[in-house]
MARLO-175675 format. One record per atom (N, C-alpha, C): x, y, z; residue number from 1; atom name. Coordinates in steps of 0.05 Angstrom, whole numbers, plus 32768, in hexadecimal, padded with zeros to 4 digits. Each point is the difference from the previous one (the first is absolute). Example, Ala and Ser with C-alpha at 12.3 -4.5 7.8 and 13.67 -1.06 7.14 Angstrom:
// MARLO-175675
8108,7F8E,809C,1,N
7FEE,8018,8000,1,CA
8012,8018,8000,1,C
7FF9,8015,7FF2,2,N
8010,8018,8001,2,CA
7FF1,8016,800E,2,C
This chain:
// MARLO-175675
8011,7FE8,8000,1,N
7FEF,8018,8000,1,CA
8012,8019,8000,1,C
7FF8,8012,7FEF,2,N
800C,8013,7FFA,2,CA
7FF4,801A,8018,2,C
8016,800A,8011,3,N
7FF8,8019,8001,3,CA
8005,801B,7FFC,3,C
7FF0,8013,7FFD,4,N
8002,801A,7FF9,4,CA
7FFE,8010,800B,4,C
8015,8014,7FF0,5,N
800B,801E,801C,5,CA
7FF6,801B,7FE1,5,C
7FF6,800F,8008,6,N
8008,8017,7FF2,6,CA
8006,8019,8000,6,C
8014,8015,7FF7,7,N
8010,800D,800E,7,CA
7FEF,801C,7FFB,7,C
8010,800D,800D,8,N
7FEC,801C,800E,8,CA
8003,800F,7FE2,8,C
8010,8003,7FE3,9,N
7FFC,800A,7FEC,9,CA
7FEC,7FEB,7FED,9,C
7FFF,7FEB,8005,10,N
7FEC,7FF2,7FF8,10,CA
7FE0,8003,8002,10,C
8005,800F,801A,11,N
7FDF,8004,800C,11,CA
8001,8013,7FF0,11,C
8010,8017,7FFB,12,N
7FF8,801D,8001,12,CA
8006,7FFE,7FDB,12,C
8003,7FEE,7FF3,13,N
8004,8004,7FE2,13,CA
7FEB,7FF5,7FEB,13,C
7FEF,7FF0,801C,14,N
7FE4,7FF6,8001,14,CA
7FE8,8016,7FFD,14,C
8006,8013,8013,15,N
7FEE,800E,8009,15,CA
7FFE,801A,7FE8,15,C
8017,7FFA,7FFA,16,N
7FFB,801B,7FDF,16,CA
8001,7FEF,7FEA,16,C
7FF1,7FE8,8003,17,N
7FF3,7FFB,7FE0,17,CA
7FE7,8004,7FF1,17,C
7FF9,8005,7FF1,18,N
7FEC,7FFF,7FFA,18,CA
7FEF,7FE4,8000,18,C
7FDF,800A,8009,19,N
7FEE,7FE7,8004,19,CA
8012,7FE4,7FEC,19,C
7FFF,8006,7FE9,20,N
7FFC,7FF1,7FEB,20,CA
8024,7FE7,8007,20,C
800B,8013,8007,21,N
801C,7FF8,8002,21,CA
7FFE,7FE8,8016,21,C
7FFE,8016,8014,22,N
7FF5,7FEC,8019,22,CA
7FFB,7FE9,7FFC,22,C
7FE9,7FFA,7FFA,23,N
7FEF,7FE8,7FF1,23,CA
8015,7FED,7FF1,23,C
8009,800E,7FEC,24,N
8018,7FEC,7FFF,24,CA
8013,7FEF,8008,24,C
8012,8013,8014,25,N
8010,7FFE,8013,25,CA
7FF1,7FE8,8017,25,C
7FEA,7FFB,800A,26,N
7FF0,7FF6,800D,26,CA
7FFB,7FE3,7FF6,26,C
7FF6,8002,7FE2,27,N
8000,7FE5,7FF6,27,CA
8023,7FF4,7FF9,27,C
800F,8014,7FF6,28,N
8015,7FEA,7FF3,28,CA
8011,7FFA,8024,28,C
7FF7,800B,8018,29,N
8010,7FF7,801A,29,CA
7FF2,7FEB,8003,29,C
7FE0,8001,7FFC,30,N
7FF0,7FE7,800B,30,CA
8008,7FE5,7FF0,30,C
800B,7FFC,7FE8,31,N
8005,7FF3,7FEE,31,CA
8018,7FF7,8008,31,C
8011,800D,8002,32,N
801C,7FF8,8016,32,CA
8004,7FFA,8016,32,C
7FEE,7FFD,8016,33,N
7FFA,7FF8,8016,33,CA
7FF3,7FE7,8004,33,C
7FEE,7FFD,7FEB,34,N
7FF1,7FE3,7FFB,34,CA
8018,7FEE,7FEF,34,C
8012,8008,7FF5,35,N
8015,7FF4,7FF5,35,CA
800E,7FF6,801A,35,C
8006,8015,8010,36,N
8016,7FF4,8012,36,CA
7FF0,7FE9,8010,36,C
7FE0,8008,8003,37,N
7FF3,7FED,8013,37,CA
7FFD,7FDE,7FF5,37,C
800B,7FFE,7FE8,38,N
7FFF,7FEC,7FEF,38,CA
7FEC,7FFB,7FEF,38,C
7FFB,801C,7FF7,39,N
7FED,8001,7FE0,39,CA
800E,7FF4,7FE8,39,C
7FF7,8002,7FF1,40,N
800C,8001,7FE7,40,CA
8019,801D,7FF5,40,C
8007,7FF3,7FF0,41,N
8017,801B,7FF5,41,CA
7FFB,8011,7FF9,41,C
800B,8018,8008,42,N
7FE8,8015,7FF9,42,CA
8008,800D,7FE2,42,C
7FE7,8005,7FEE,43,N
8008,8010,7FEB,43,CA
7FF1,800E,7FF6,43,C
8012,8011,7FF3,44,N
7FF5,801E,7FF4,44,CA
800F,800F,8017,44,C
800D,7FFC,8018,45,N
800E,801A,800D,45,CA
801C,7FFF,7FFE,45,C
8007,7FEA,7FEA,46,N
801B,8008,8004,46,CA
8019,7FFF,8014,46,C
7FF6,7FE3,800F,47,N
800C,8000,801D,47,CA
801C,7FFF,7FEF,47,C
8012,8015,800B,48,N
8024,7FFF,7FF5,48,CA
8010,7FFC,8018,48,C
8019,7FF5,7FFD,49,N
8014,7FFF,8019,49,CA
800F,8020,7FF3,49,C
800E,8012,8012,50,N
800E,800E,7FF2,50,CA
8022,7FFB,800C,50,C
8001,8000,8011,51,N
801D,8000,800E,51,CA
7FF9,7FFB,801F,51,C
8019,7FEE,8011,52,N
7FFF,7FFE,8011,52,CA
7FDF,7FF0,800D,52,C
7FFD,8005,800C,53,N
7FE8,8000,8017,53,CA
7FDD,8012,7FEC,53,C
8009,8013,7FF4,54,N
7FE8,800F,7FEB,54,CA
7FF7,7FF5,7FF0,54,C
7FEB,8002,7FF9,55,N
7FE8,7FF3,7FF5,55,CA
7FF0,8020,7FF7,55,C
7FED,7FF9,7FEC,56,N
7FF5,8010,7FEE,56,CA
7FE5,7FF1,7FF5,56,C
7FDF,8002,8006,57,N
7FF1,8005,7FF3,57,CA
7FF8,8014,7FED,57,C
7FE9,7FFE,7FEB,58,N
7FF4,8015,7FF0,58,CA
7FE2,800B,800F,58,C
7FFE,800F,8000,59,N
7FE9,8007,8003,59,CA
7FE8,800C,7FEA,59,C
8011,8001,7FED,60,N
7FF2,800C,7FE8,60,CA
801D,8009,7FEA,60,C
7FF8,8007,7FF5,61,N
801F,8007,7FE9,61,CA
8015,8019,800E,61,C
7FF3,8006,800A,62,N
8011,8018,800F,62,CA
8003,8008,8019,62,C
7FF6,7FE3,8014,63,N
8006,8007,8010,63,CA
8007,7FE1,800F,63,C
8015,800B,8012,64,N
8012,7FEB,8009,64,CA
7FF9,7FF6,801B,64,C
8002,7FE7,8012,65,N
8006,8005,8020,65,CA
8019,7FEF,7FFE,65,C
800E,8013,8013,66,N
8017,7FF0,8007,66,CA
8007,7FF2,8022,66,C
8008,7FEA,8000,67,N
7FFD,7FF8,8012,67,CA
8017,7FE9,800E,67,C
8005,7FF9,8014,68,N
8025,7FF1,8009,68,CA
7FEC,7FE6,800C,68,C
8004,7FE4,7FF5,69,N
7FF5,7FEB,800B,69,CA
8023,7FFA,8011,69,C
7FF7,7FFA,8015,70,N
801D,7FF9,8017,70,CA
7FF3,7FEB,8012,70,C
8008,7FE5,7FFE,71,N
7FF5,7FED,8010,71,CA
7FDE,7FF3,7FFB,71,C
7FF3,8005,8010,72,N
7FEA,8002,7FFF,72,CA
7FE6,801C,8001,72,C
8012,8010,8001,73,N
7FF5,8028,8003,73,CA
8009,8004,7FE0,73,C
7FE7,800D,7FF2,74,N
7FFD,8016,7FF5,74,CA
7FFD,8013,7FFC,74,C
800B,8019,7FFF,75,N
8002,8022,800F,75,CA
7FFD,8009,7FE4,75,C
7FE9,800D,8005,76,N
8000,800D,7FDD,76,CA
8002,801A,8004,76,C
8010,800F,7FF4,77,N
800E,8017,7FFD,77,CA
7FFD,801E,7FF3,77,C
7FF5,7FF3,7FEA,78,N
7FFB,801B,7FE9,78,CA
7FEF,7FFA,7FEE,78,C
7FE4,800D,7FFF,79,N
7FFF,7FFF,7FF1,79,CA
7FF3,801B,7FE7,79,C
8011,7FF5,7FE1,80,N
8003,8025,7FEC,80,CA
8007,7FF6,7FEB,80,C
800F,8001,7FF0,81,N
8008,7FFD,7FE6,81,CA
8018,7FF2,7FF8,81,C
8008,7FF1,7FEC,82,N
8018,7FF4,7FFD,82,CA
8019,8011,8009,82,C
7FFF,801A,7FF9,83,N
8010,8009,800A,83,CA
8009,8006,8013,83,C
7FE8,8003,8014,84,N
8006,8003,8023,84,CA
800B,7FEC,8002,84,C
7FF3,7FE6,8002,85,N
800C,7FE8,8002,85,CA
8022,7FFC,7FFA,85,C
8000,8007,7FE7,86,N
8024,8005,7FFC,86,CA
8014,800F,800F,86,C
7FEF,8019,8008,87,N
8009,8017,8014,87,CA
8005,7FF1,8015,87,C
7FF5,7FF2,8009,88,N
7FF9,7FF4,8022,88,CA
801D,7FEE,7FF3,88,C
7FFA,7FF1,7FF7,89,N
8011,7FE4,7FFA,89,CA
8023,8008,8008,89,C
8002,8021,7FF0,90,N
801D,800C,7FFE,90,CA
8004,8006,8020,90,C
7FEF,8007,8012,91,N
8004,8005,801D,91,CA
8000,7FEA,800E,91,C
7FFA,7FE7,7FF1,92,N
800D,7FEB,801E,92,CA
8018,7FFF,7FFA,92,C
């Protein structure tokens, strides 16, 4: 069983999306969470490894969550655009 942490820019990068985004963001986490609970594989979000410990769903074409699976915790991190994602990636 997987558990989940999410970080205090995560809440707050939540909180300035738009409805529609949201919604997104909501289904492609729920889709990845029933994966880890032993769903099926999830597709259409794009689950990516990127480096290290990071991990990368889609939420839609332009928008990213990024997130560090470590052990059995998942801490999802950011979520914005491929490019934040890249941005973030250059600061660990």
């Amino acid at each position: 069983m997987i558990r989940v942490r999410y970080d205090k820019a995560f809440d707050a990068e939540l909180a300035e999306l738009s409805s529609a985004d949201l919604k997104r963001v909501r289904k492609a986490l729920t889709t990845l969470l029933l994966y880890f609970d032993g769903g099926p594989k999830p597709l259409g979000i794009g689950l990516r490894k990127l480096r290290g410990s990071s991990w990368e769903i889609r939420a839609g074409l332009d928008l990213r969550v990024l997130f560090k699976l470590e052990g059995d915790v998942a801490t999802f991190a950011l979520v914005g655009s491929h490019d934040d994602v890249r941005r973030a990636l250059a600061r660990q």
